[in-house]
C-alpha positions in Angstrom: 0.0 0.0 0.0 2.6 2.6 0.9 4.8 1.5 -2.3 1.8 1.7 -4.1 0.7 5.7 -2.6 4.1 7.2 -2.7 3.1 7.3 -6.9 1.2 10.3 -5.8 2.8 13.4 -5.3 0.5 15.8 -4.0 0.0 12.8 -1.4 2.2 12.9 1.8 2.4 9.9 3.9 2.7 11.0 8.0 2.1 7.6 9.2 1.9 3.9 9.0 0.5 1.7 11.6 0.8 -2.2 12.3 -2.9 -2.5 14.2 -5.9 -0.8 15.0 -4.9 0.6 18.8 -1.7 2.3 17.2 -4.1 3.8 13.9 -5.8 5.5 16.9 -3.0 6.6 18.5 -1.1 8.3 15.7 -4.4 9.9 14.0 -5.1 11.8 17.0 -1.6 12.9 17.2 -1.2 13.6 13.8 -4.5 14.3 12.8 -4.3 13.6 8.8 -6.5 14.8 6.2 -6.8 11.1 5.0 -6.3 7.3 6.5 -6.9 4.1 4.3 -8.4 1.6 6.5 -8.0 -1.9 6.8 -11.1 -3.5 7.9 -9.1 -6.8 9.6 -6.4 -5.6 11.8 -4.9 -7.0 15.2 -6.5 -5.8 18.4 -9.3 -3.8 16.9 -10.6 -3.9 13.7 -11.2 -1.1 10.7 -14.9 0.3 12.7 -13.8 -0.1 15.8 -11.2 2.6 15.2 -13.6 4.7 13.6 -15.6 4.3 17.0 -12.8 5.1 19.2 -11.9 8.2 17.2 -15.6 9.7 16.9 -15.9 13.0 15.9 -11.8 13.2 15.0 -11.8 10.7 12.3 -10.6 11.7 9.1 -11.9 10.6 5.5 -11.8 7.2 5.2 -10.8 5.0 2.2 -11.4 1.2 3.2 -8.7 -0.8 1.9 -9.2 -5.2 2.4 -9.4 -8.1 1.1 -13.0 -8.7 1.9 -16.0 -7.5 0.0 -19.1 -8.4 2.1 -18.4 -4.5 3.6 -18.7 -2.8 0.7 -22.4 -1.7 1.0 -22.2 -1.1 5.0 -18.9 0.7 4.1 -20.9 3.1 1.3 -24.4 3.4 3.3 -22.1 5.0 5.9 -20.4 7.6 3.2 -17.4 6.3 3.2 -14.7 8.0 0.5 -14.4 4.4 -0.8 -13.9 1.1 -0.7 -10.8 -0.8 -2.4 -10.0 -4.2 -2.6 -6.9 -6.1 -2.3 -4.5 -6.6 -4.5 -4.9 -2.5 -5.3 -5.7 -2.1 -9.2 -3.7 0.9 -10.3 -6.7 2.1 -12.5 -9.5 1.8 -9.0 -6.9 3.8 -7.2 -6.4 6.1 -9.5 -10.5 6.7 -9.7 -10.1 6.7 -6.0 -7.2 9.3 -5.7 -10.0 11.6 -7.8 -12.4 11.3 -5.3 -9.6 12.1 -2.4 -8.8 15.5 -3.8 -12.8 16.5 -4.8 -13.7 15.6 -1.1 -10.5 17.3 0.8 -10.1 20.3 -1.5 -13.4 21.2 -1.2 -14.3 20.4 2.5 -13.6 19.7 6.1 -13.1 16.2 6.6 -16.6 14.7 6.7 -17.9 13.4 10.8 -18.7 9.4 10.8 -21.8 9.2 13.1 -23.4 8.0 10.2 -20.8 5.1 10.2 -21.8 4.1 13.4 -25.3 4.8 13.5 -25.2 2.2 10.0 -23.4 -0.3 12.3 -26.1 -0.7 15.2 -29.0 -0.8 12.4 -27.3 -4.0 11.6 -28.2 -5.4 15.3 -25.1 -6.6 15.9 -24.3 -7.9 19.2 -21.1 -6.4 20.6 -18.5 -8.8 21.8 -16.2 -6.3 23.7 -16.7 -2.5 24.9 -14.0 0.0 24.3 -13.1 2.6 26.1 -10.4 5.8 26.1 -8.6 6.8 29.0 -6.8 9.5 27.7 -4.0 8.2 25.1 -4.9 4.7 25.9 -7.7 2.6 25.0 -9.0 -0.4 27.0 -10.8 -3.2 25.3 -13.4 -5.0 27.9 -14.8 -8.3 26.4 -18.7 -8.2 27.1 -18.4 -11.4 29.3 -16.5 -9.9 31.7 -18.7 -7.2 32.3 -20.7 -7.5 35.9 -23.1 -4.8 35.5 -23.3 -1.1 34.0 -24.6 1.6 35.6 -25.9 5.3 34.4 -24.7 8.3 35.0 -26.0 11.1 33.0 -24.6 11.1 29.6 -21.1 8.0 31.1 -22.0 4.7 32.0 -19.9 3.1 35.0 -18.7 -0.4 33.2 -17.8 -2.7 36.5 -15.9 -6.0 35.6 -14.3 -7.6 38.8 -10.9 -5.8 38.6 -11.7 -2.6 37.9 -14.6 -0.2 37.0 -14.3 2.0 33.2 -15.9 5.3 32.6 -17.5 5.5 29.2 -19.5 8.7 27.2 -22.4 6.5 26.5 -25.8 6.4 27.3 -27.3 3.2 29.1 -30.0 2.5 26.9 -28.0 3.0 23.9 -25.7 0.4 24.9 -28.1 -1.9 26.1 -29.5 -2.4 23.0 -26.1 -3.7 21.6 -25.7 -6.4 24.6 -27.8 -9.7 24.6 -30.7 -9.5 25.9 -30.3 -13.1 27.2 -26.9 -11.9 29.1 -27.7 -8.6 29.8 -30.6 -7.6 31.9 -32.0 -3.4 32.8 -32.9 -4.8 36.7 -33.6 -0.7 37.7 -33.7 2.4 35.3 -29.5 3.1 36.5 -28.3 -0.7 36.6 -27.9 -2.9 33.8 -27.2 -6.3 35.0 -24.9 -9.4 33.2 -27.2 -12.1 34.7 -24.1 -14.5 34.8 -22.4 -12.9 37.8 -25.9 -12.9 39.9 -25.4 -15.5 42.7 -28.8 -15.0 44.8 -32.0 -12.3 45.2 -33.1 -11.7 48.2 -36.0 -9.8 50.1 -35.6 -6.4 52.0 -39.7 -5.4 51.7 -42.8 -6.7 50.0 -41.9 -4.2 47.2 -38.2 -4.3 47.6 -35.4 -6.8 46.2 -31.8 -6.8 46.5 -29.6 -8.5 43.4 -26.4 -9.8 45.3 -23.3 -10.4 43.1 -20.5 -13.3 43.6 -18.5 -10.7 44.5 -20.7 -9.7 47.4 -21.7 -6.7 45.6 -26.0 -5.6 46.3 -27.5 -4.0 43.7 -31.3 -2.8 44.1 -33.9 -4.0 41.7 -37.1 -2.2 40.8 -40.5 -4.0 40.4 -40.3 -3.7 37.0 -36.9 -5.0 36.6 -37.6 -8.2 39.3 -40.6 -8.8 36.3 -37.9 -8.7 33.5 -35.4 -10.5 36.0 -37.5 -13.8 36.1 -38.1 -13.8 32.9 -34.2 -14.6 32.0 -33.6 -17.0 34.9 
């Protein structure tokens, strides 16, 4: 790819990176114009560094071996989509469309890439989260619960608890709703570290984790509670 981009000369590479954690890393440092995308990379893949990078991400030109992402790739607006081995004439059609986009505006937002990604109901398998420079990847089963707080959820795993920008219901509706269960309005609940409910009032039910950990549940919750155990 670089052999094949360094052709150009109104092109100037800043950057080459060996997985997705690094691709974050250097665009926020660097912040480039352009990045051409892998969609299968080590540690996080092509979307999940367009997630991570949010409003910050650059164009995007999708470059992979694999063309079952083609259309998600283009209902999102991506620049484009090339597959490998790079054909010198699709570059060159794509180089085009580089320079129309970036000489004639700002590089374009990809909420649209994401919001094309959850109509797709897919399940996540892992959470990711920044913390500054670094990015932490949580895999969904080691989630205990989640809990809201204003526009951050509170991701608790047994080591550690993970600060997110996300809204509860938003990422409820990417868990499994066999796994994952909304036991009160502020708690979402992974059903598999439960070990016992018990009793306070008529109306009132504790959730006790393995860990020890009580959580309260509302009725409404205990209702939807039942339905998964």
């Amino acid at each position: 790819m670089e052999r094949a981009l360094s052709d150009f000369s109104d092109l100037v590479i800043v950057g080459i990176c060996e997985n997705g954690l690094q691709a974050v890393k250097v665009v926020n440092e660097l912040q480039p114009d352009l990045i051409f995308l892998d969609i299968q990379m080590p540690k996080l893949d092509g979307f999940d560094v367009l997630e991570l990078l949010g409003d910050q991400a650059p164009c995007v030109v999708f470059v992979t071996a694999y063309d079952e992402y083609a259309v998600q790739a283009f209902e999102a607006n991506a620049l484009d989509y090339l597959l490998k081995p790079l054909d010198p004439e699709r570059l060159n059609k794509a180089m085009e469309k580089i320079r129309e986009r970036i000489g004639s505006e700002s590089s374009p937002q990809y909420t649209e890439l994401l919001v094309g990604r959850e109509r797709e109901n897919e399940l996540l398998q892992r959470i990711l989260v920044r913390d500054g420079s670094d990015v932490h990847v949580l895999a969904v089963n080691s989630v205990c619960y989640i809990e809201s707080a204003d526009d951050y959820v509170a991701i608790h795993t047994e080591d550690a608890t993970h600060i997110k920008l996300d809204r509860l219901g938003k990422l409820q509706d990417k868990l499994d709703p066999r796994q994952f269960c909304r036991i009160h309005r502020l708690c979402l609940l992974n059903i598999n570290f439960l070990s016992r409910i018990e009793t306070e009032t008529k109306d009132s039910k504790i959730a006790i984790l393995e860990s020890g950990k009580e959580l309260p549940i509302s009725r409404s919750g205990y209702a939807d509670l039942k339905k998964l155990l």
